[in-house]
N, C-alpha and C positions, 0 to 999 in steps of 0.2 A: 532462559535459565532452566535448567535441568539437575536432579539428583537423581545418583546415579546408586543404586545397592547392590553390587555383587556378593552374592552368598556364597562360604564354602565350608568344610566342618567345622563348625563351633567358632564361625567369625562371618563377621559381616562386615566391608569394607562399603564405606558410605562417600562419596567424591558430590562437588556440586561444581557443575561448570557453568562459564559466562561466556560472552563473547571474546574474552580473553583467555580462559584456557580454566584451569582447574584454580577454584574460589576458596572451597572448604572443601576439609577433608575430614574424616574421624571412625573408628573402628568399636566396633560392636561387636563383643564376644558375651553370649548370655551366661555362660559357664564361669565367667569369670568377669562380673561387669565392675566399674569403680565407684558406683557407686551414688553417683551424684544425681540430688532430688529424691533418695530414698528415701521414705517417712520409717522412721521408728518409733519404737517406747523403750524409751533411756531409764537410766538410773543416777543418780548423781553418787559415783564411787570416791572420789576428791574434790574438795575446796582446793584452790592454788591458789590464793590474793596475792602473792610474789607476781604470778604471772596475771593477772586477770581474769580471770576461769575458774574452767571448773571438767575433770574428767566423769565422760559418761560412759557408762556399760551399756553397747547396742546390740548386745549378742556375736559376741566372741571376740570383739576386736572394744577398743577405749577409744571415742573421741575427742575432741577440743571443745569446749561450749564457753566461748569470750563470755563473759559479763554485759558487755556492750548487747549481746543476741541472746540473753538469760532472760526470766523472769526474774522480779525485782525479788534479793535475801535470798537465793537457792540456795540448799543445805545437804548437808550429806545424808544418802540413803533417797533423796526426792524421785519422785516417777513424774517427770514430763516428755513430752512430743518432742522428738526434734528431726531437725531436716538435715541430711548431707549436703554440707552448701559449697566443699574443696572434698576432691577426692585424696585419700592417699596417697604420697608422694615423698618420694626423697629419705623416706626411712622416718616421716614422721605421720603418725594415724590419719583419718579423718578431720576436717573441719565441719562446726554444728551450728546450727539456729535454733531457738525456740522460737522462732517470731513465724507459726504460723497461722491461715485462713480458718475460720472456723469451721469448715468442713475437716479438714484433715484433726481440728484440734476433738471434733467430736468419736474419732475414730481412735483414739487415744488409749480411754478407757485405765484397766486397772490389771497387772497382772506383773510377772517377769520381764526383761527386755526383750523385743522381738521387732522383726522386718514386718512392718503393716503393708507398707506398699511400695514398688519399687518404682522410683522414676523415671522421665522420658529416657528412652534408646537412641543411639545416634540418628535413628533415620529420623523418629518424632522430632529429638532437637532441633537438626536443621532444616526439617520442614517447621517447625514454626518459627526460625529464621528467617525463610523464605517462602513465604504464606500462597505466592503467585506461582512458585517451582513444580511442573507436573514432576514424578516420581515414577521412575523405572525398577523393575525388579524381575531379574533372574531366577526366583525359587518361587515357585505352588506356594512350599508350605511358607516363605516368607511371605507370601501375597498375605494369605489365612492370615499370619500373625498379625499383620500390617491393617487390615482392612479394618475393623471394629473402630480406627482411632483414626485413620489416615484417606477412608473412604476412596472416593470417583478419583482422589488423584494421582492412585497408582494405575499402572499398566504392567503387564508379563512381559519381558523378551527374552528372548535366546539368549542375550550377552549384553550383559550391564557397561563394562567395558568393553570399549573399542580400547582399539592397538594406544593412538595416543591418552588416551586417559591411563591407561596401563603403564606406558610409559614414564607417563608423568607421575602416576601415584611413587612405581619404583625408582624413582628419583628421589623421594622424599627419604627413602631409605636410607640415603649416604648423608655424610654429614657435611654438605657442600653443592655445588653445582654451578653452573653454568649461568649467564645473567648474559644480559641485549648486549649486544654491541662487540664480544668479545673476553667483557671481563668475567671474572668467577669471584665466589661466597665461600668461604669456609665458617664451620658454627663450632665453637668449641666451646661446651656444656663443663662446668663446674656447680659443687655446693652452694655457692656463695653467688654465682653471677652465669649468664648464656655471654659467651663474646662472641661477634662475630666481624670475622676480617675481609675487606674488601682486595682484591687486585684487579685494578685495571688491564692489564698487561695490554691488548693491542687498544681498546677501547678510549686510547686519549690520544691517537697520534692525528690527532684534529689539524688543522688550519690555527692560525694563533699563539700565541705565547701557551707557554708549555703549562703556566698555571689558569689560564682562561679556558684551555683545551679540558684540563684536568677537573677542574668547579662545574664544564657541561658536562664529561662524563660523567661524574658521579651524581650530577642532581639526575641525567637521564635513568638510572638505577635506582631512585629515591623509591618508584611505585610498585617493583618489584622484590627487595627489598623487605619493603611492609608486608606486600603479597606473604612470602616465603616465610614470615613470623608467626603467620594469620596461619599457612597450613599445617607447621610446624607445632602448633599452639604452645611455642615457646611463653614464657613467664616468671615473671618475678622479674631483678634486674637484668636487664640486656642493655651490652655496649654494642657500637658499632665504629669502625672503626676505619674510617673512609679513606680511602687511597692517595698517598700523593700531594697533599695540601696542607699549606700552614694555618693552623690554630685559629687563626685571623679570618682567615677565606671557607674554613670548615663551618663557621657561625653564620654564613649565608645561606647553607644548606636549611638551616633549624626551621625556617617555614612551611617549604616542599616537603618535610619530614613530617612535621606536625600534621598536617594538610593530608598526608597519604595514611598516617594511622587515625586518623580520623574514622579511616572510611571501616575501620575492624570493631563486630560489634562490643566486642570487651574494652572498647574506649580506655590506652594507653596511654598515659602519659609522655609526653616529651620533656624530658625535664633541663635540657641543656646542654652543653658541650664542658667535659671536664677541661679543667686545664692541660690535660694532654693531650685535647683535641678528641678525647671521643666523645658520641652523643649516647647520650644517657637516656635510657626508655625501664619505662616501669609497667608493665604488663600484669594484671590479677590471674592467680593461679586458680585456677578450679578445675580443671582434670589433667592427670601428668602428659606432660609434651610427650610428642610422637618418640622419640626417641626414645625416650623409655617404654612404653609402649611395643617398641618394635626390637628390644633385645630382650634375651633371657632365653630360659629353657620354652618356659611356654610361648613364647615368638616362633621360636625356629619349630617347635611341636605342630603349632598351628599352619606353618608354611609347607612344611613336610604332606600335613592332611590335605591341604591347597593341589600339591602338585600330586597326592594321590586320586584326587577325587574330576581333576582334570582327564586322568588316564584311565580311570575307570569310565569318561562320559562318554569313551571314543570306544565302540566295538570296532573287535571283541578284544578283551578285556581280560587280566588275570590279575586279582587281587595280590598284592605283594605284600612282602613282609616289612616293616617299618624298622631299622636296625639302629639304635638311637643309644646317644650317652644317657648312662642312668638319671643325667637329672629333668632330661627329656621325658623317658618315659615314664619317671614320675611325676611328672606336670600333667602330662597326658594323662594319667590316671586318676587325678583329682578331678580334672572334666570330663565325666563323663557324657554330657552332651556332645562335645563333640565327637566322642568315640562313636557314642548312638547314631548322630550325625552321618558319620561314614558307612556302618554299617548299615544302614539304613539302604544309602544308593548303592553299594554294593554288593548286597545278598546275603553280606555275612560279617561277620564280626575281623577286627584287624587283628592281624597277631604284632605285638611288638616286641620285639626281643632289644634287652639291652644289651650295650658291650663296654666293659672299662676300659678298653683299649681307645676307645675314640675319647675326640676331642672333646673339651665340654660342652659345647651346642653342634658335635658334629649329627649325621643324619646319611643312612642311606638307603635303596629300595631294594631289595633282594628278593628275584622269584621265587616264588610260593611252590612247594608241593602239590 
């Protein structure tokens, strides 16, 4: 097992492969992280006993602080510790613990709210995920960042990704793909639930009756499946909604199912097949699925710097102009690391000129003077 970290400006794409292919996946932008494991010093701005809680002031933003993760009687106006235990998601703040170690609770202290410390990075995460995984890294200065925490078991390469990890990450992109056998996944993200639909198409034209063909195919996608949840780090409710089978014969599956999300550390629940035959999985949120992650202005900002900082590695080289809808290049302007980032490997600062003619995440490179 190997973790994989390609750096590029102002993001860090972190993959962890198995003998099976690509395990975990997760993205690390310093310019813009979400946040989870951060230590603060809160304020308690609201009581909410409607809701259980209690809103806290952690400097600039309000989070959630259950009652159930409070200290006992919290009151308005209080200064305690708290940890980000859910990043930001879905148009609702942070989620908060008071419940911590006493090292972090002695670092606490007395003052305004403020960031004390910030939590593990994708790459810490899933190395202590996987405690045994040596660690690859494409950037110097990621090495430097890396080393203090992560020691002997990183190494430098040339290239974090290879072609199929590449691949496969940029797969992750679309909301759907390809599965053994023939059949394909479609994920389709709502407020309220993740659904995702199964089609078999050639993947049941088995030997056997047409519903014994259909119950092997679909149990043979049961572990892939899981896999795709797991990289996706889809959460909250998810349905799934198996191909082809009656209601009767879909409650066969529930053990294979159970069995294969076992194997994700966020231990999901299976919770059953509705009566319309789909299975019901309940997943803990704690940082936004990829797909959020992977849209917006600052998505496409940061993919633009990707594809510039590729063509600047290759002499000789001429810095471009970055030609971008305005809500691009004001994303890009809030992170300044990654601007720094870029200038950095190529000698000089980027120019980004916006255009309200383009699209709203469009993007393009136009030579430089």
């Amino acid at each position: 097992m190997t973790i994989h970290a390609a750096a590029s400006p102002g993001e860090v794409r972190v993959a962890v492969t198995d003998a099976a292919g690509l395990l975990d996946f997760a993205i690390w932008r310093p310019g813009d992280p979400d946040g989870v494991g951060d230590l603060h010093r809160g304020r308690i701005t609201a009581r909410m006993p409607a809701m259980a809680g209690s809103f806290v002031a952690i400097g600039g933003v309000d989070g959630f602080l259950p009652d159930s993760e409070a200290p006992a009687a919290p009151s308005d106006g209080q200064i305690l510790g708290v940890r980000v235990s859910r990043a930001a998601q879905g148009g609702k703040g942070p989620r908060l613990t008071a419940k911590l170690d006493p090292a972090d609770t002695a670092l606490v202290g007395h003052g305004p709210p403020t960031l004390l410390r910030r939590g593990p990075n994708a790459v810490e995460h899933l190395a202590a995920r996987h405690p045994a995984a040596a660690i690859v890294v494409d950037s110097p200065a990621l090495l430097v960042t890396l080393r203090p925490s992560l020691g002997q078991r990183l190494s430098l390469v040339a290239r974090a990704f290879d072609d199929d990890i590449e691949a496969a990450v940029e797969g992750l992109g679309e909301m759907g793909g390809a599965l053994p056998g023939g059949a394909r996944f479609s994920v389709h993200p709502t407020p309220a639930l993740t659904a995702i639909d199964i089609d078999l198409a050639a993947a049941s034209a088995g030997r056997g009756s047409k519903g014994t063909s259909q119950e092997a195919a679909n149990r043979a996608l049961i572990s892939a499946i899981a896999r795709q949840i797991r990289l996706r780090d889809l959460a909250g409710a998810i349905l799934i909604d198996f191909a082809g089978l009656s209601t009767k014969r879909r409650a066969a599956l529930g053990p294979a199912l159970a069995a294969a999300l076992a194997e994700d550390p966020l231990h999901p629940r299976f919770l059953g097949f509705s009566a319309l035959g789909l299975a019901e999985i309940l997943r803990p949120r704690i940082h936004p699925p990829l797909h959020e992650r992977l849209s917006g202005p600052h998505a496409a900002g940061l993919a633009a710097l990707r594809r510039l900082a590729t063509e600047i590695a290759t002499p000789p080289h001429r810095l471009k102009t970055l030609v971008t809808a305005p809500a691009i290049a004001e994303a890009l302007a809030r992170d300044t690391m990654a601007l720094d980032d870029l200038a950095n490997r190529a000698g000089r600062p980027l120019n980004v000129r916006p255009d309200p003619a383009l699209a709203p995440l469009g993007w393009w490179l136009e030579e430089s003077a």
